[in-house]
N, C-alpha and C positions, 0 to 999 in steps of 0.2 A: 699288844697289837703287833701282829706281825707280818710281813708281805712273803707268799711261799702257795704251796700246796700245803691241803689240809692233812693228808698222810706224810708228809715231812716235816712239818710244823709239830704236829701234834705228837711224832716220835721222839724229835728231840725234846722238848717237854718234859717227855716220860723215862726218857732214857736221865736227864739228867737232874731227874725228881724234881719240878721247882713249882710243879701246876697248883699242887697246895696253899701256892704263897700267893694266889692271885685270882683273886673276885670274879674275873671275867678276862678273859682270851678270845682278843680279837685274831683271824685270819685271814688276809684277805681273798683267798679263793674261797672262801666261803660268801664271806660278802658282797664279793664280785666287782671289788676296786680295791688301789692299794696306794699308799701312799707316796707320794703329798697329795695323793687324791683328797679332797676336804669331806667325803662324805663316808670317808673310813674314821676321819675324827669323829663326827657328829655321829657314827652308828655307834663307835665307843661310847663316848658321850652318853649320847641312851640308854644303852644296856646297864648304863653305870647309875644313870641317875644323877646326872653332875650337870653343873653350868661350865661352859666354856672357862668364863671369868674366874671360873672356883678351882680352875685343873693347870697340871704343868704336862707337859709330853718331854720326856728325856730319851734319847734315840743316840743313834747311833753311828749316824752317818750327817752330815749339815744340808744333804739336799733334801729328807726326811723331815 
């Protein structure tokens, strides 16, 4: 999950090979909210097929 544009998001990705290592890439100009927005979780969440209770979010920033 990450907050950006989808063409900048999705370069650095690419540029520094990592998209392989992950099931589902959230962005949120795609999804059209970003974090600590709670409904950027919950789209994660879904896509993932997870429960809240069953998941950890590790970030990057403290207000995230």
């Amino acid at each position: 999950m990450t907050n950006g544009s989808k063409l900048s998001q999705s370069t650095k990705i690419a540029q520094l090979e990592i998209g392989h290592y992950f099931s589902t890439v959230i962005i949120s100009e795609v999804v059209q909210c970003e974090k600590p927005d709670p409904r950027i979780f919950r789209c994660a969440l879904e896509q993932m097929g997870c429960l809240a209770g069953n998941t950890m979010f590790v970030g990057d920033h403290p207000i995230n």
